[in-house]
MMTF fields as JSON, N, C-alpha, C and O atoms, coordinates in Angstrom:
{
  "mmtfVersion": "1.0.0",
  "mmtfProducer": "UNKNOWN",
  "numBonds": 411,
  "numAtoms": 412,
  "numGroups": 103,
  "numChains": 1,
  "numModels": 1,
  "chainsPerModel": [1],
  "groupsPerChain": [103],
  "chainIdList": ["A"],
  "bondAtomList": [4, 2, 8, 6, 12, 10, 16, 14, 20, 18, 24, 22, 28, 26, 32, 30, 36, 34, 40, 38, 44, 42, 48, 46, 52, 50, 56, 54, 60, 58, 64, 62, 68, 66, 72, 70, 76, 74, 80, 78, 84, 82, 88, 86, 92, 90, 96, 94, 100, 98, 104, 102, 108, 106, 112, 110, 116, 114, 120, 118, 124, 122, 128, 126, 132, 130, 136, 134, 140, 138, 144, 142, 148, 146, 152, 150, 156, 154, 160, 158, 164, 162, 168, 166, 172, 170, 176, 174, 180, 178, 184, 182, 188, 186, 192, 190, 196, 194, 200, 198, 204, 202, 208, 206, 212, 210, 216, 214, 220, 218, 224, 222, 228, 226, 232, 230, 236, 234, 240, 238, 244, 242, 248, 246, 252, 250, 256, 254, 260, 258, 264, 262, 268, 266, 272, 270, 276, 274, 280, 278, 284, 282, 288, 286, 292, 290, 296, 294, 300, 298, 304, 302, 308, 306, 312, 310, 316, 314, 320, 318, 324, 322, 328, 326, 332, 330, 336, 334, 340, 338, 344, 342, 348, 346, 352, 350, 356, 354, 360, 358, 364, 362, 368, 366, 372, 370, 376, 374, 380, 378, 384, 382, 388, 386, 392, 390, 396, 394, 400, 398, 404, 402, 408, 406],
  "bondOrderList": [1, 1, 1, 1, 1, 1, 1, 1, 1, 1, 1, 1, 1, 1, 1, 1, 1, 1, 1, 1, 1, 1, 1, 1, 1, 1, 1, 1, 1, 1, 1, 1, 1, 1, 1, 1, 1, 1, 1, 1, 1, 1, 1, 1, 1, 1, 1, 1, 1, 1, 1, 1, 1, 1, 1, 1, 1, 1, 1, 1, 1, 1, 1, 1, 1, 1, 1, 1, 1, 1, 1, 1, 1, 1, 1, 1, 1, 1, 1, 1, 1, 1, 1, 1, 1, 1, 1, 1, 1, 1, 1, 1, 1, 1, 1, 1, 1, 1, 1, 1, 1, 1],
  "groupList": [{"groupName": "UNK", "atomNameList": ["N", "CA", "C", "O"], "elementList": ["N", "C", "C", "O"], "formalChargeList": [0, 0, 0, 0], "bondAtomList": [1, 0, 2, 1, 3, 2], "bondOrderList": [1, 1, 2], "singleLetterCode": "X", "chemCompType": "L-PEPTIDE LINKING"}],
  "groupTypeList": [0, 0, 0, 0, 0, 0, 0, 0, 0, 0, 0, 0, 0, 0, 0, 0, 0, 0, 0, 0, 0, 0, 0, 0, 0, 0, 0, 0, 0, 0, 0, 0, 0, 0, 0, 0, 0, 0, 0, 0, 0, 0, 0, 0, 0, 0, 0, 0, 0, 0, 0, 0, 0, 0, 0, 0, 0, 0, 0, 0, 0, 0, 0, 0, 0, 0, 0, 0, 0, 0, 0, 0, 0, 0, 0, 0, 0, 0, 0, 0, 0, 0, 0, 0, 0, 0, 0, 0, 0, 0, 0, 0, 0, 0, 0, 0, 0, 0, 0, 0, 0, 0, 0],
  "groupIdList": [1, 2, 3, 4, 5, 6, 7, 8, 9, 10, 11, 12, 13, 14, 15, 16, 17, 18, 19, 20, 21, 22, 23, 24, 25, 26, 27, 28, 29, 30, 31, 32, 33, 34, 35, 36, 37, 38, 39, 40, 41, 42, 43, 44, 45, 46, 47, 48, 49, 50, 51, 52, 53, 54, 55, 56, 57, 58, 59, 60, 61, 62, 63, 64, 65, 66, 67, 68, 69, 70, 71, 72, 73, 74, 75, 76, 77, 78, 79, 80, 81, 82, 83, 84, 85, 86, 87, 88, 89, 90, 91, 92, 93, 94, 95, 96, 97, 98, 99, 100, 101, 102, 103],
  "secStructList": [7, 7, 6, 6, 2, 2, 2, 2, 2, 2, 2, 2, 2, 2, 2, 2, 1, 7, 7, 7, 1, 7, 1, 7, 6, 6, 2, 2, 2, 2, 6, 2, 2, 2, 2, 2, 2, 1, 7, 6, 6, 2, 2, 2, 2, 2, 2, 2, 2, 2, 2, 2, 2, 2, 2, 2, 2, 2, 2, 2, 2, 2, 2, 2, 2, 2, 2, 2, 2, 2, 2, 2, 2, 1, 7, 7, 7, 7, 7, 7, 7, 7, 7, 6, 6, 6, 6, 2, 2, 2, 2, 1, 2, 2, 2, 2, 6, 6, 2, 2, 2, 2, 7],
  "xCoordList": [-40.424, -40.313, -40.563, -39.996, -41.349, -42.083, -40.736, -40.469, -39.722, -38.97, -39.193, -38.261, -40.663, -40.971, -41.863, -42.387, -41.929, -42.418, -41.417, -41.462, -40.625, -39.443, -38.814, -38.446, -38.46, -38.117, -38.684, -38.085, -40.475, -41.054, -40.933, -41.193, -40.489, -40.371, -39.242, -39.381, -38.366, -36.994, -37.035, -36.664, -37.486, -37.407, -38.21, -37.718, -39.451, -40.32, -39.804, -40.226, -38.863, -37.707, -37.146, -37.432, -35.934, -35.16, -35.586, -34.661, -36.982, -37.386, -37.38, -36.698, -38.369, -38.495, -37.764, -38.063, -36.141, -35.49, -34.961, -34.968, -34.283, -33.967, -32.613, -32.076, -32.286, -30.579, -29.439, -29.465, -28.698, -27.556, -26.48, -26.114, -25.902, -25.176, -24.026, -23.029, -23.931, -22.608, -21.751, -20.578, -22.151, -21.312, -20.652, -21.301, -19.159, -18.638, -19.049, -19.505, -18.63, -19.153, -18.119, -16.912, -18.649, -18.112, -17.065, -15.923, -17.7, -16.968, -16.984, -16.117, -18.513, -18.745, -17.78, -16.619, -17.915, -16.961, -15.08, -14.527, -14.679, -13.453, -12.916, -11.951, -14.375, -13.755, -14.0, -13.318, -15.209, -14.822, -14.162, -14.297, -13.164, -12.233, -11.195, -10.309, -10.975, -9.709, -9.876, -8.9, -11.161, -11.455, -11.025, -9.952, -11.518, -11.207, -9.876, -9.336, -9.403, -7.883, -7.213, -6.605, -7.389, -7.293, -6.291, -6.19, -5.599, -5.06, -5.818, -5.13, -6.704, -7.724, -6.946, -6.808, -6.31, -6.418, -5.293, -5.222, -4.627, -3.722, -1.983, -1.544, -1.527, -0.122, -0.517, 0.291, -1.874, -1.789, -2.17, -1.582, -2.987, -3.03, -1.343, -1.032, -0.46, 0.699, 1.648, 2.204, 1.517, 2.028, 1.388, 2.08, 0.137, -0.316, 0.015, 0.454, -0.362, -0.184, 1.716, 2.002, 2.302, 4.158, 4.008, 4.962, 3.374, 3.739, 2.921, 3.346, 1.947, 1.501, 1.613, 0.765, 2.915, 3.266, 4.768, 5.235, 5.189, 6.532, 5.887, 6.442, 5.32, 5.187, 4.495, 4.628, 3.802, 4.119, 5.206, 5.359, 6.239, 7.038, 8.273, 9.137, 7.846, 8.622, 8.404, 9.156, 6.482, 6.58, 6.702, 6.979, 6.411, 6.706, 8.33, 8.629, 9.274, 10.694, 10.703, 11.435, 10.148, 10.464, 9.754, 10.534, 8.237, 7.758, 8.831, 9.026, 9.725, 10.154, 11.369, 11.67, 12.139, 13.381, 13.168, 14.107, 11.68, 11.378, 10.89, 11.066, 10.414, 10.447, 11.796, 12.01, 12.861, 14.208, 14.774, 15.56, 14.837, 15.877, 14.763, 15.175, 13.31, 12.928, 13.277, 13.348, 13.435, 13.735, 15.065, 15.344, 16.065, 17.631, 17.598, 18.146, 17.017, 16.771, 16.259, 16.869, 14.841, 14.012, 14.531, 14.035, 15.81, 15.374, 14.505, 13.861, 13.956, 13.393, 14.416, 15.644, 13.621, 14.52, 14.788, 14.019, 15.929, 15.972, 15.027, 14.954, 14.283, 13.588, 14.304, 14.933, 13.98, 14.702, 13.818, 12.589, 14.551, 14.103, 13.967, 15.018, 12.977, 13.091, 13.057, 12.958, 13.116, 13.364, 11.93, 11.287, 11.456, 9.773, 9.867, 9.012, 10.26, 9.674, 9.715, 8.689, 10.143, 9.766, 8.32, 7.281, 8.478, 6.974, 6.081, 5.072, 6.047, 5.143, 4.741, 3.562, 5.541, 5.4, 4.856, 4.926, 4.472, 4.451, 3.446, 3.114, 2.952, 1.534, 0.557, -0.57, 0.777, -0.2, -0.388, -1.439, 0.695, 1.147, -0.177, -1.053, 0.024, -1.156, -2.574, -3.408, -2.897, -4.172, -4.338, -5.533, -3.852, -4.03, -4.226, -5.23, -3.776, -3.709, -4.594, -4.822, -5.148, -6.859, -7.66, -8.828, -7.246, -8.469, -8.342, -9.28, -7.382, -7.421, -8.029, -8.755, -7.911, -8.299, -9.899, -10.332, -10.628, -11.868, -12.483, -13.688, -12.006, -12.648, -12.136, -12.309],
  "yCoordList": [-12.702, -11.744, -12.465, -13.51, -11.896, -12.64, -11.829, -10.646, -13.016, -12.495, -12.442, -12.245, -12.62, -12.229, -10.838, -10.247, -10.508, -9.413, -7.936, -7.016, -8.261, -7.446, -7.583, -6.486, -8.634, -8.597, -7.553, -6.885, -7.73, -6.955, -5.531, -4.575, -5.416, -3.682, -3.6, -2.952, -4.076, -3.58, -3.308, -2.265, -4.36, -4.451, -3.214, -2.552, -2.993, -1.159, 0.077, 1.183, -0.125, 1.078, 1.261, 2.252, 0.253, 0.43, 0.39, 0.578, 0.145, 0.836, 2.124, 2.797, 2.731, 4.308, 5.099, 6.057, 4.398, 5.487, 5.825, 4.937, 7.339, 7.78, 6.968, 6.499, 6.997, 6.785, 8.234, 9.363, 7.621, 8.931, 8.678, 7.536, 10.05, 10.337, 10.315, 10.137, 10.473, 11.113, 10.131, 10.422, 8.923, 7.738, 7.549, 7.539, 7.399, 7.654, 6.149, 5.078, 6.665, 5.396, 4.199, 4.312, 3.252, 1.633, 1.856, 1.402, 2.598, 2.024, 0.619, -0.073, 0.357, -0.868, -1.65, -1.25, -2.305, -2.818, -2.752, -3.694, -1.876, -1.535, -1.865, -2.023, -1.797, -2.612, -4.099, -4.687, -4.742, -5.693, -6.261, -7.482, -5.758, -6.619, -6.203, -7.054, -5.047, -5.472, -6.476, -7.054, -6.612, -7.981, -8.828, -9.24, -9.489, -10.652, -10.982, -12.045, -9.784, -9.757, -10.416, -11.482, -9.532, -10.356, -9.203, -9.269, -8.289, -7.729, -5.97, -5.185, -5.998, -5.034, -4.59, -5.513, -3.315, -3.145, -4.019, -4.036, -4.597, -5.78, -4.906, -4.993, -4.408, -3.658, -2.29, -1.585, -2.161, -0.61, -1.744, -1.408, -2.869, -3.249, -3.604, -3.31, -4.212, -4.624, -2.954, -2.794, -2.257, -0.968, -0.254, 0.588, -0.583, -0.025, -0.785, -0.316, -1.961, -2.818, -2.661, -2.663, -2.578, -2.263, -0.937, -0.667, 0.044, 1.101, 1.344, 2.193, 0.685, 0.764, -0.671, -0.96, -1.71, -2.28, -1.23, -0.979, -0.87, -0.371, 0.727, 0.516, 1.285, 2.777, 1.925, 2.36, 0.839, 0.244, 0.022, 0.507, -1.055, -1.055, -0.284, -0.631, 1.406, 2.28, 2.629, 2.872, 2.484, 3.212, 1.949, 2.128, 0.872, -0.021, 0.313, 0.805, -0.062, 0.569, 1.647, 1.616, 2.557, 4.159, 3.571, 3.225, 3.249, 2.436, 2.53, 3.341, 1.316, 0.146, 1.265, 1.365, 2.154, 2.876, 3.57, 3.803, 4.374, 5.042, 4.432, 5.122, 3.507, 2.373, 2.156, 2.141, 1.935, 1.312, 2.599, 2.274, 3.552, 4.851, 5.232, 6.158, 4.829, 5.617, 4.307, 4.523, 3.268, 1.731, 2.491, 2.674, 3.022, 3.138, 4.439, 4.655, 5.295, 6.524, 6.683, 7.313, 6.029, 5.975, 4.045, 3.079, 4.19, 1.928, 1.868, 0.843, 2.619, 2.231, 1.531, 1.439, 1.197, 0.116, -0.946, -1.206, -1.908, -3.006, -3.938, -3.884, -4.876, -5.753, -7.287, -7.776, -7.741, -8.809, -9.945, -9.98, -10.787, -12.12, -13.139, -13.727, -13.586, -15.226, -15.921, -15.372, -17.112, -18.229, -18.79, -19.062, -18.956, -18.973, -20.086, -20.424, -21.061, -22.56, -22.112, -22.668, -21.681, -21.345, -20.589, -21.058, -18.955, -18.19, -18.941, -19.035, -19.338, -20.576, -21.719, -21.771, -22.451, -22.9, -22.267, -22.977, -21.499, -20.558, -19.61, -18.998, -19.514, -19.321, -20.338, -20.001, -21.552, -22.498, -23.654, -24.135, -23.802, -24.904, -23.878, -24.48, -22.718, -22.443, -22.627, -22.929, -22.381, -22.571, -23.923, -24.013, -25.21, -25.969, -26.761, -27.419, -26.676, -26.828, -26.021, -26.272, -25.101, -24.509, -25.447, -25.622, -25.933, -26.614, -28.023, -28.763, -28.239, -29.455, -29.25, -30.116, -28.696, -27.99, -28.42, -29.346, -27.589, -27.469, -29.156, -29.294, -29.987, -31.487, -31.724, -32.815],
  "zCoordList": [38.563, 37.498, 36.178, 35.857, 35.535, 34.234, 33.491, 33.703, 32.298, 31.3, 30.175, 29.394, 29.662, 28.278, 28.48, 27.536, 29.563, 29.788, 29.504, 28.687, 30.536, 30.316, 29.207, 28.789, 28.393, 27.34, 26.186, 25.344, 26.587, 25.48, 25.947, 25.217, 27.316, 27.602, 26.66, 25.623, 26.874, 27.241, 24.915, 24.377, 24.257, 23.217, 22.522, 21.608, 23.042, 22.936, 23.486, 23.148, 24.36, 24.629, 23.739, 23.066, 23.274, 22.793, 21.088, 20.299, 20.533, 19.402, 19.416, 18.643, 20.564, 20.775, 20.157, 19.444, 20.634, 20.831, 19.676, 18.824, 19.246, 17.733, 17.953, 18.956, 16.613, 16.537, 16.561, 16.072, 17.23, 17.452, 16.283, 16.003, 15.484, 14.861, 15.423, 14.723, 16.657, 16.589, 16.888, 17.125, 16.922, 16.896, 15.345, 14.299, 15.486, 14.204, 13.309, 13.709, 11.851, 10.998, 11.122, 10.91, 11.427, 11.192, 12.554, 12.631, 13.5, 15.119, 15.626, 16.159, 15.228, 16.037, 14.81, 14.885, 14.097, 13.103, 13.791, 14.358, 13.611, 14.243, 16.15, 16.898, 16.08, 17.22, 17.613, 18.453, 16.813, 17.048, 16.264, 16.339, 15.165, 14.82, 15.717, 15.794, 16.519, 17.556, 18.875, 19.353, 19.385, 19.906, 19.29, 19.73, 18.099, 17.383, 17.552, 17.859, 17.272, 16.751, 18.019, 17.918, 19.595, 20.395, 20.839, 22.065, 20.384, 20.872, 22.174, 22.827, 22.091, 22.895, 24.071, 24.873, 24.496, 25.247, 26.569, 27.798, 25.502, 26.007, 26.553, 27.7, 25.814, 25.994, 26.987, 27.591, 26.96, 28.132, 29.598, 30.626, 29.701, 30.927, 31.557, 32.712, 30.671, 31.105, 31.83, 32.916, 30.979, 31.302, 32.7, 33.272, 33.205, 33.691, 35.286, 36.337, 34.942, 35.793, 36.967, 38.164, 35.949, 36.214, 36.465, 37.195, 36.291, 36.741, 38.223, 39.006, 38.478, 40.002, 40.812, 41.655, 40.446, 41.367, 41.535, 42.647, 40.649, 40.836, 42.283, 43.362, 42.268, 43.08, 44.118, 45.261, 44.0, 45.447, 46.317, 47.438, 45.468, 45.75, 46.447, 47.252, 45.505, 46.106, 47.735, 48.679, 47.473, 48.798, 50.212, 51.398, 49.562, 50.874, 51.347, 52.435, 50.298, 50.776, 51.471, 52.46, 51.282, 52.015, 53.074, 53.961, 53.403, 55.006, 55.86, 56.765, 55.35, 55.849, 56.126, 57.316, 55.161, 55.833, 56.612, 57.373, 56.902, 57.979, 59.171, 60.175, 59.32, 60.404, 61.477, 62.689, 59.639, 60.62, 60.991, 61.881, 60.89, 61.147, 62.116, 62.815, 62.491, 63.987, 65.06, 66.27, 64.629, 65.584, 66.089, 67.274, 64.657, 65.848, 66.424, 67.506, 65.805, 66.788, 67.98, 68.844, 68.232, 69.668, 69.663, 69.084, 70.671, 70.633, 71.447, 71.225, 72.624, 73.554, 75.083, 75.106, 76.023, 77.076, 76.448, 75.523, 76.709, 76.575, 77.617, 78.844, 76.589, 78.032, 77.858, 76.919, 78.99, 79.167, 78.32, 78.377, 77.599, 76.831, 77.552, 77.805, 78.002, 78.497, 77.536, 76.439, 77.61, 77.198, 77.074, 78.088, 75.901, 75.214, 75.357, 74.538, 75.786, 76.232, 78.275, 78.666, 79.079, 80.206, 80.135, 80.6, 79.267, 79.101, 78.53, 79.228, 77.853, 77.596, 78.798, 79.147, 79.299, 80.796, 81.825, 82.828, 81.974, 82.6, 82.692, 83.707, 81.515, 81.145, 81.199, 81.562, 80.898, 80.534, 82.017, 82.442, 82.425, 83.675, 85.074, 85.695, 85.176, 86.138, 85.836, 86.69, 84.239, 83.889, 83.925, 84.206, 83.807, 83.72, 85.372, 85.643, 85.755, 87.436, 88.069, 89.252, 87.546, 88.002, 87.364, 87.711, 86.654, 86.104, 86.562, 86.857, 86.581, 88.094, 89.335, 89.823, 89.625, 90.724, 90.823, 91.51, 90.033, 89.907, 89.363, 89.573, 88.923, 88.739, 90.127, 90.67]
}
């Protein structure tokens, strides 16, 4: 892509075109002195930000209480717990002894 090409489009467009009124007087001015200033837009991100972790927050809690009140309502069977160093044994000790096997 040639960029003095496009440049010269982009620079004969944007002669073309008329100027619009209805942009109020000394906007651009006004705002970039609230850039400068540094304050832009700064106190609504903080506000905005706290008000949609909060309503996260809410709704992970409600999740989580409707989770636990269907856990004690439906518990299900109890199943039996082994002892995760046997299930573990137990899983791995046959695969491994096939594979003895096979050398």
């Amino acid at each position: 892509m040639n960029i003095d090409l496009l440049r010269q489009k982009l620079t004969h467009a944007a002669r073309l075109r008329t100027e619009d009124d209805s942009v109020p007087y000394a906007f651009e001015q006004r705002i970039m002195g609230s850039v400068r200033a540094g304050n832009l837009f700064r106190s609504h991100a903080r506000v905005e930000w706290g008000a949609g972790l909060w309503r996260a927050a809410i709704s992970c809690a409600a999740f989580a209480a409707i989770l636990g009140a269907f856990s004690l309502w439906f518990p299900g069977e109890s199943a039996v717990v082994e002892d995760f160093g046997v299930a573990l044994e137990n899983a791995i000790l046959p695969t491994a002894d096939e594979a003895l096997e096979v050398l």
